[in-house]
Structures are given as structure tokens and as C-alpha cells.
ZADO-1210 file (C-alpha; in nm, 4 decimals, padded with zeros to 6 digits):
<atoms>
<atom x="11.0745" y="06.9988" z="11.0061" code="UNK" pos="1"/>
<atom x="10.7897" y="06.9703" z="11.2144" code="UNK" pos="2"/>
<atom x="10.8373" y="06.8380" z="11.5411" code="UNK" pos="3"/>
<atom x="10.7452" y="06.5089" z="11.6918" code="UNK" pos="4"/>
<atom x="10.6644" y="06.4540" z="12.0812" code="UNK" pos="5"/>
<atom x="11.0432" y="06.4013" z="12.2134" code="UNK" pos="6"/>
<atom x="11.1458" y="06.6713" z="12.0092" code="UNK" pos="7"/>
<atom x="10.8676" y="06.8534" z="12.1679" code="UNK" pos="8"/>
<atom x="10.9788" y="06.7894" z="12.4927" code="UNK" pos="9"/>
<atom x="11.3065" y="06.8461" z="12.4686" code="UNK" pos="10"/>
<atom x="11.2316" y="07.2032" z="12.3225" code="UNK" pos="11"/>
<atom x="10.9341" y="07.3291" z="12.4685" code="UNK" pos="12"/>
<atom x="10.8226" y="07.1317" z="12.7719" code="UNK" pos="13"/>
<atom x="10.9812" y="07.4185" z="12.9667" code="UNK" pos="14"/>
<atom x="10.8473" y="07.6964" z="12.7296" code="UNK" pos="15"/>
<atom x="10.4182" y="07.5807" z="12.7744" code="UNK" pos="16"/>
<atom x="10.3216" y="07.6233" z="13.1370" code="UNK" pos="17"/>
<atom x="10.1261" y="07.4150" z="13.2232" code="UNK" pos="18"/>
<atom x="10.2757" y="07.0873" z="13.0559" code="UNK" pos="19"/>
<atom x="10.1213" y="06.7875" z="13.0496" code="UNK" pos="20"/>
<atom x="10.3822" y="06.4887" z="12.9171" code="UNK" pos="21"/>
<atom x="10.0748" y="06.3000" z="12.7650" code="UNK" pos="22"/>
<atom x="09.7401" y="06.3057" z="12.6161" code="UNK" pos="23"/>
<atom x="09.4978" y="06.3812" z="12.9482" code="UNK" pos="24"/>
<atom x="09.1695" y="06.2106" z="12.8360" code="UNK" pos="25"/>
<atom x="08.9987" y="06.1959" z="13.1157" code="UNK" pos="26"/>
<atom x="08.9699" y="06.3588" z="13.4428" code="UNK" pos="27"/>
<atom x="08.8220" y="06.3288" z="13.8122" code="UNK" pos="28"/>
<atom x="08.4683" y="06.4245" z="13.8328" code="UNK" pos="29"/>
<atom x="08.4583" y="06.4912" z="14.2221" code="UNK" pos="30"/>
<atom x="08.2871" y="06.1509" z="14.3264" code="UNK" pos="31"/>
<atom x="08.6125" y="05.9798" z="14.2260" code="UNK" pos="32"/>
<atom x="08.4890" y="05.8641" z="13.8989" code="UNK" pos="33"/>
<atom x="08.7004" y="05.9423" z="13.5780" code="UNK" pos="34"/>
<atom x="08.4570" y="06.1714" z="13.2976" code="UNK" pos="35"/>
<atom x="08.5645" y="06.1515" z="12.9757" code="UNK" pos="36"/>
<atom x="08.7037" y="06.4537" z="12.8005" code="UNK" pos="37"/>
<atom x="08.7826" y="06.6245" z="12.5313" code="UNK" pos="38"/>
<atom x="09.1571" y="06.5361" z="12.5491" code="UNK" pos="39"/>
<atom x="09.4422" y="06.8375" z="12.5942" code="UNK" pos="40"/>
<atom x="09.8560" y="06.7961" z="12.6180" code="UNK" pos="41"/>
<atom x="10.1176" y="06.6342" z="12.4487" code="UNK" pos="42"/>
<atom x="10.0590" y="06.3978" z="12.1296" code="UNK" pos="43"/>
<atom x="10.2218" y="06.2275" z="11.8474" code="UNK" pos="44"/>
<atom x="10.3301" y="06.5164" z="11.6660" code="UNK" pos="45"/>
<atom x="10.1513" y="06.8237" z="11.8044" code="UNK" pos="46"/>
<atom x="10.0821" y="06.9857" z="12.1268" code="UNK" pos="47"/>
<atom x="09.7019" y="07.0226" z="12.2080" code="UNK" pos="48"/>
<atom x="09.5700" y="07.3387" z="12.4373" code="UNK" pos="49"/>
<atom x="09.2657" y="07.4065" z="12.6564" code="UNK" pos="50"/>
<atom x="09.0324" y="07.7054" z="12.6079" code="UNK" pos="51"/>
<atom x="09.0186" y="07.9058" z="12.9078" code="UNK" pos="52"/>
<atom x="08.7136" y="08.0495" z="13.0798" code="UNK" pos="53"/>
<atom x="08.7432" y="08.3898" z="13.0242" code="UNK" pos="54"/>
<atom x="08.5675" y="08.4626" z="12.6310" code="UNK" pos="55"/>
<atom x="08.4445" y="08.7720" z="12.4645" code="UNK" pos="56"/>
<atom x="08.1563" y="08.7495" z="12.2396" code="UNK" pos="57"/>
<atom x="08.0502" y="09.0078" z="11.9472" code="UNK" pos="58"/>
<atom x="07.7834" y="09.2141" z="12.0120" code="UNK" pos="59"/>
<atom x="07.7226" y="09.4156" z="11.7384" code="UNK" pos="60"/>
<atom x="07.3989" y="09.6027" z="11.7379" code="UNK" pos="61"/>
<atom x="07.3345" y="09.4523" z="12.0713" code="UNK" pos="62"/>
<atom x="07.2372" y="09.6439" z="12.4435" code="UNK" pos="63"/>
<atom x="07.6036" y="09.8045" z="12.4994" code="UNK" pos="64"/>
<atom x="07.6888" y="09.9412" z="12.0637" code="UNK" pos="65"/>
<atom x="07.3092" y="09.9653" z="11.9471" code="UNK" pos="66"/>
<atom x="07.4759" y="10.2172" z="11.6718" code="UNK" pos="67"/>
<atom x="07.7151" y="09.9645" z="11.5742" code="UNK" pos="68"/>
<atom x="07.6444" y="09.7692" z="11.2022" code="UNK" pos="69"/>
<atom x="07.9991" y="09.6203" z="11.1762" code="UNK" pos="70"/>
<atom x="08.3346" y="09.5437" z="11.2701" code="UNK" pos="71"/>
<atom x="08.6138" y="09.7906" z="11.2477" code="UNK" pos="72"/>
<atom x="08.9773" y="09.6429" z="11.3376" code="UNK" pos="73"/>
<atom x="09.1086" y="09.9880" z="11.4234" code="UNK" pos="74"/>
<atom x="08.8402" y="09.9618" z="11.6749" code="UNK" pos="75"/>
<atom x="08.7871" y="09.6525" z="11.7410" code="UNK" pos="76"/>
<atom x="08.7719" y="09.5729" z="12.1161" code="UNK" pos="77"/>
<atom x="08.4451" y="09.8335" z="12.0849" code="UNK" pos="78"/>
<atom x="08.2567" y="09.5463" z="11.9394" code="UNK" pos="79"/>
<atom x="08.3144" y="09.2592" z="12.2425" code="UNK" pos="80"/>
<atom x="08.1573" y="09.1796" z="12.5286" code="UNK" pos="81"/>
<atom x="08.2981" y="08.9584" z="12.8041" code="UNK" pos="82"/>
<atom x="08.0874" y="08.6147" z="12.8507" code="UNK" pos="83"/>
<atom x="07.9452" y="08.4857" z="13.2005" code="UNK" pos="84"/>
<atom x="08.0982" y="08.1695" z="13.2926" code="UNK" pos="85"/>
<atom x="08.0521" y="08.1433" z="13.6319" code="UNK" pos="86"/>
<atom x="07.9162" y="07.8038" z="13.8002" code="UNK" pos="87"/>
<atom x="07.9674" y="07.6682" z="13.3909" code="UNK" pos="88"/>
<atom x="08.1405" y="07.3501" z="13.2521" code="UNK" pos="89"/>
<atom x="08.0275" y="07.5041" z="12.8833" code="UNK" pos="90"/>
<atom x="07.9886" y="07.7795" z="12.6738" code="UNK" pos="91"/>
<atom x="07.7172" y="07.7275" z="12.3891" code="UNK" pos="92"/>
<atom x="07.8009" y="07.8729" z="12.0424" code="UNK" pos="93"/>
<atom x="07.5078" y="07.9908" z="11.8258" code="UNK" pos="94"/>
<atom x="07.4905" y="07.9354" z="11.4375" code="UNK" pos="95"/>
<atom x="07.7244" y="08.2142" z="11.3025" code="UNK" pos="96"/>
<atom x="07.8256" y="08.3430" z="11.6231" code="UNK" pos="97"/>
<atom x="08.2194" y="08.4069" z="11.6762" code="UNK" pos="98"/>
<atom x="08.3267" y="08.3853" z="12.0484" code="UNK" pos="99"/>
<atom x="08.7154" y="08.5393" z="12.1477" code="UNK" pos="100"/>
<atom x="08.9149" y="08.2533" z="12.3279" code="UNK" pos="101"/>
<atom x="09.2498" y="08.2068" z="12.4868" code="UNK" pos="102"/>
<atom x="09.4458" y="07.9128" z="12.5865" code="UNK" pos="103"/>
<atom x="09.5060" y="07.7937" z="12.9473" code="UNK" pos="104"/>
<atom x="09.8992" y="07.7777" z="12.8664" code="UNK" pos="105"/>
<atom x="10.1197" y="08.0123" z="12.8383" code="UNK" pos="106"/>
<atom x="10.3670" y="07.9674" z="12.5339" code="UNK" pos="107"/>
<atom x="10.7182" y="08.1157" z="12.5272" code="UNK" pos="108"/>
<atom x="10.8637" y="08.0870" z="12.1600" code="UNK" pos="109"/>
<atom x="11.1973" y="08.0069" z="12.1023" code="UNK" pos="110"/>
<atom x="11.3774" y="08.2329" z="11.8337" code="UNK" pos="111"/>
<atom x="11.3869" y="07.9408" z="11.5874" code="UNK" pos="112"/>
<atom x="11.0709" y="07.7886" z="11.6357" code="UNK" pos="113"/>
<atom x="10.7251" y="07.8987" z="11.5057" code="UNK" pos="114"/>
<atom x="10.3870" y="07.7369" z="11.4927" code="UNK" pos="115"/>
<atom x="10.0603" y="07.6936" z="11.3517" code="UNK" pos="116"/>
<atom x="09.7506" y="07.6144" z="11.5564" code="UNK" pos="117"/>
<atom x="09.4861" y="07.4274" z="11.4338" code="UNK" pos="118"/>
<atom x="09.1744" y="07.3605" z="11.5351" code="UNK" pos="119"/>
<atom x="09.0721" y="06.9561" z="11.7341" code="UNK" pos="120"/>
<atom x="08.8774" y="06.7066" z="11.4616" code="UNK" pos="121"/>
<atom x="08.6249" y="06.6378" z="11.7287" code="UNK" pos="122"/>
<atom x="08.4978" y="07.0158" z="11.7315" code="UNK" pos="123"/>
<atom x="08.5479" y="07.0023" z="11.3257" code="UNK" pos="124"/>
<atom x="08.3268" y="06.7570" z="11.3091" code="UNK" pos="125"/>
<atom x="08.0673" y="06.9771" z="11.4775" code="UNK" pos="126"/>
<atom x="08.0987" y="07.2476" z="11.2502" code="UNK" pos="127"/>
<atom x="08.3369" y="07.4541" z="11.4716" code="UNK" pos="128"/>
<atom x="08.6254" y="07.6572" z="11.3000" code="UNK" pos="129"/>
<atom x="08.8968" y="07.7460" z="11.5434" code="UNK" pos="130"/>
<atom x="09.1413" y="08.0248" z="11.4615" code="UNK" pos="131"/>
<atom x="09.4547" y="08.1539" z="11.5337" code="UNK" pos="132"/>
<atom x="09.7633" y="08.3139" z="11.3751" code="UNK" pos="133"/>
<atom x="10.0622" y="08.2037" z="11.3297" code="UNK" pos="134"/>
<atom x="10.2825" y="08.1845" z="11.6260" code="UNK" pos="135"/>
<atom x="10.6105" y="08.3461" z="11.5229" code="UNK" pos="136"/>
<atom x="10.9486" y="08.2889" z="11.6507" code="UNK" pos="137"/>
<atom x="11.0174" y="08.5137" z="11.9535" code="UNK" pos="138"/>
<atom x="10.6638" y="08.5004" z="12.0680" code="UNK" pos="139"/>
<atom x="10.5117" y="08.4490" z="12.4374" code="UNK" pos="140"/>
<atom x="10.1824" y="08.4660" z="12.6234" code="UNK" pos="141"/>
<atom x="09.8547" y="08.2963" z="12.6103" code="UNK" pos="142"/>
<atom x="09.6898" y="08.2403" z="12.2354" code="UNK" pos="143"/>
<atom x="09.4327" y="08.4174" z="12.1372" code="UNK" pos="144"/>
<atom x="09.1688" y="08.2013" z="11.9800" code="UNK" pos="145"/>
<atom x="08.8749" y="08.2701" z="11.7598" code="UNK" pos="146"/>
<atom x="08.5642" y="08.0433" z="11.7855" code="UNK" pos="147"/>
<atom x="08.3021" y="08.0203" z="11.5165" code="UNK" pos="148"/>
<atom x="08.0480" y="07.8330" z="11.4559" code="UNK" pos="149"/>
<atom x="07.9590" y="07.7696" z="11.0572" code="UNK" pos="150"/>
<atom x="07.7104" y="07.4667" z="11.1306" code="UNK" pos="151"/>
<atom x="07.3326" y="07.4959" z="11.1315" code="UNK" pos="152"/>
<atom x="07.2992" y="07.4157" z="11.4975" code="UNK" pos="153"/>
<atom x="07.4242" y="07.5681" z="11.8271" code="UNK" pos="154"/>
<atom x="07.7658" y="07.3937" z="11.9893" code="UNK" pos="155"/>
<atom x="07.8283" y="07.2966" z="12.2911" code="UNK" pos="156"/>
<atom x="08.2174" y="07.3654" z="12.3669" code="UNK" pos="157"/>
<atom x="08.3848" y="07.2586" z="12.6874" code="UNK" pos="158"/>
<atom x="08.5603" y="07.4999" z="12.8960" code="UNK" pos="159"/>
<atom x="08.9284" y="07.4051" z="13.0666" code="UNK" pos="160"/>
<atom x="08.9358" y="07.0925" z="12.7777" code="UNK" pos="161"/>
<atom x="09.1222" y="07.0754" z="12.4709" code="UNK" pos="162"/>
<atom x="09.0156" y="07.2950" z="12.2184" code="UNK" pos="163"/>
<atom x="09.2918" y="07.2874" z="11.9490" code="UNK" pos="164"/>
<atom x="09.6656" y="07.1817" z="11.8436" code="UNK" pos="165"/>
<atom x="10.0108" y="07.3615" z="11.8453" code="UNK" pos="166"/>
<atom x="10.2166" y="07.1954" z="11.5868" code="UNK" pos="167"/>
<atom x="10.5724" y="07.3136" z="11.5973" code="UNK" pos="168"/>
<atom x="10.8182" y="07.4330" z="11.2753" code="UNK" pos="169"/>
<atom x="11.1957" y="07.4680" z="11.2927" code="UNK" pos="170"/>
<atom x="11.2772" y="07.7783" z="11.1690" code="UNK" pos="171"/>
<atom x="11.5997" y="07.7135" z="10.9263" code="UNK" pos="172"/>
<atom x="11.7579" y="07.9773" z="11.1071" code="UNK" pos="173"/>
<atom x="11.7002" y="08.2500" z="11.3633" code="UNK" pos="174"/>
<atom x="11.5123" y="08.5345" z="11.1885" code="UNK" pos="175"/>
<atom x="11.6679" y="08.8709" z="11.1797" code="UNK" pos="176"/>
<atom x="11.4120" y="09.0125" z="11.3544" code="UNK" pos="177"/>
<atom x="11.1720" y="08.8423" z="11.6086" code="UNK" pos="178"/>
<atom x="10.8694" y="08.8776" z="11.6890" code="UNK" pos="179"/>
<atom x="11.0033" y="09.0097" z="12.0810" code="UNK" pos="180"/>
<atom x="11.2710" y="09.2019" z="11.8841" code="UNK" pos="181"/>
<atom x="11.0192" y="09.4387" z="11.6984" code="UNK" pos="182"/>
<atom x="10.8070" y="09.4540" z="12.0247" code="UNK" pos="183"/>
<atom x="10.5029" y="09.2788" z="11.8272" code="UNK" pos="184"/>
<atom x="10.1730" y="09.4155" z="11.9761" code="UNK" pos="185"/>
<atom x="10.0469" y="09.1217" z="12.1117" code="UNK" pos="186"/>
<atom x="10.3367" y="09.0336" z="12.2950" code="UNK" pos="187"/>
<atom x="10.2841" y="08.8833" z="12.6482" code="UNK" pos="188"/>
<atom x="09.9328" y="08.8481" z="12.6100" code="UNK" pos="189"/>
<atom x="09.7184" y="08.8037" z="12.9357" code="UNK" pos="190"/>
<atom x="09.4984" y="08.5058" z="12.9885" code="UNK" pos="191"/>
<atom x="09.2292" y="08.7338" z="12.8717" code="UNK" pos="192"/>
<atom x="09.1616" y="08.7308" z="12.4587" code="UNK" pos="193"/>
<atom x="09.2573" y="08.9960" z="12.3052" code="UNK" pos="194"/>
<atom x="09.0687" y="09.1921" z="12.0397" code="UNK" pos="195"/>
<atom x="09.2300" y="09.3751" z="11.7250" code="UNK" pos="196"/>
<atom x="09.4741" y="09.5933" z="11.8320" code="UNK" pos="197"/>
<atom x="09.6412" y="09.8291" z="11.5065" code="UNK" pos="198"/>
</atoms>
């Protein structure tokens, strides 16, 4: 069963900090006008999060791993560098390039819940892929989400806006193990993205 927005409420409006009860669309642009946004919080049937300032981009071959010709997920966090965001509404993402995310809100999975986050149709539409694995029952911390961009032209994508959807799964029943009982590596992830970590 997937949940809709009351159901949402109900089970996880205490469980994503910050929560917003409603779709936030717009918001104050400091000379009391109201810019339009790329929309973040509660919907129909999903939940949709912001991407946070604080990104890693690869740099392989680049100024700090000139050696480097590829990824290796054993070590992983070798191959990222953090991006400069300061004084920025915007990060721009070149063709190809992959950019490390995570979400404003923290998420605290209950231990028959999961979900799946999938990427906003207005970034689709731009040629933007947004990743994440599955969220697993037992869960918590900020999502770390991967960025790329498969299009033929650079992307602009706002910063503290919505960048993608949670939609929730009940579990039939509480798994044997959780994802907190088997002390998952990623638990209680920082609001700083997180590379590969075996």
C-alpha cells in the first residue's frame, strides 16, 4: 500500500524534520514579493524533499587525484570534492557530470515502512536523473542523493528547493531484521552526502 497524504501525516509528519503540511510553491524573496519555486513538502501521495547546499562533485583526473582514471567503491570518497556554494541560489550541472546531494530533512523510518525516492518531473524534463536507494525500514538521517545530468546541455538546479519525492510502502510486516538492527552503514547520516562506504 502506498501511502496517501493523511496517511502520511499521521505516520511520518513527526518522523521528517522539517515538515511542511503542504506543497510550498513559492517563497519570500526579501522585498516581500513571493518567487516562484520549485515546489518541496507534502503532496497527494508522496512527500517531496529539498537538496541541501552542501554537494560533492567527482573529480577524477582533476587538481586533487591527477592519478586517478576511475571510480573504485571500496574507495570511493577518494574521488569527491566538496562544491562552493557560498553567496549561491544554484549549482550548475555539466553534461555527464554527477554531483553528491543530500536532503534538507531528516527522515526517521518506522520499522514497517520503507520508501523509494524518485526524482521531480520538472528536473526530468531537463534531462536530470536523480538517485537514491531504497529507504529501508529502520532507517534515519538525511538522504543521500545522486545528481546527473544525461542531457546535452548544462542544468541549472536550485539549492534549498525541491529536488525529488519520498513515496512511502507499508511493509506487510516488521522485518526480522532492520535496517537500525544490523547497524546499516549509512545509518544516521549527516547533512553532508555521503560517498561509498564498503
Amino acid at each position: 500500500m502506498i501511502f496517501s497524504d493523511q496517511t502520511i501525516i499521521n505516520k511520518m509528519g513527526e518522523r521528517i524534520t522539517p515538515f511542511e503540511k503542504k506543497q510550498v510553491r513559492r517563497r519570500d524573496d526579501g522585498d516581500g514579493e513571493k518567487m516562484r519555486i520549485v515546489s518541496y513538502g507534502l503532496s497527494s501521495s508522496g512527500y517531496d524533499v529539498r537538496l541541501a547546499r552542501d554537494l560533492k562533485v567527482q573529480r577524477i583526473g582533476g587538481r586533487r587525484n591527477p592519478k586517478e582514471k576511475f571510480i573504485d567503491p571500496k574507495r570511493g570518497a577518494r574521488a569527491w570534492e566538496e562544491v562552493d556554494t557560498t553567496g549561491e541560489d544554484f549549482v550548475t550541472i555539466r553534461p555527464g557530470e554527477c554531483i553528491l546531494g543530500v536532503t534538507v530533512e531528516h527522515v526517521d523510518m518506522p520499522d514497517d515502512v520503507m520508501a523509494l525516492c524518485i526524482g521531480k518531473s520538472t528536473y526530468a524534463r531537463c534531462g536530470l536523473l536523480v538517485n537514491a536507494t531504497p529507504i529501508e525500514a529502520g532507517w534515519r538521517g538525511h538522504i543521500t542523493l545522486e545528481l546527473s545530468n544525461t542531457g546535452r546541455l548544462p542544468i541549472r538546479v536550485y539549492l534549498e528547493e525541491g529536488i525529488a519525492q519520498l513515496v512511502f510502502l507499508q511493509i506487510d510486516q516488521r522485518p526480522n531484521v532492520t535496517y537500525n538492527d544490523r547497524g546499516g552503514k549509512y545509518q544516521d547520516q549527516t547533512d553532508s552526502p555521503i560517498p561509498a562506504v564498503i
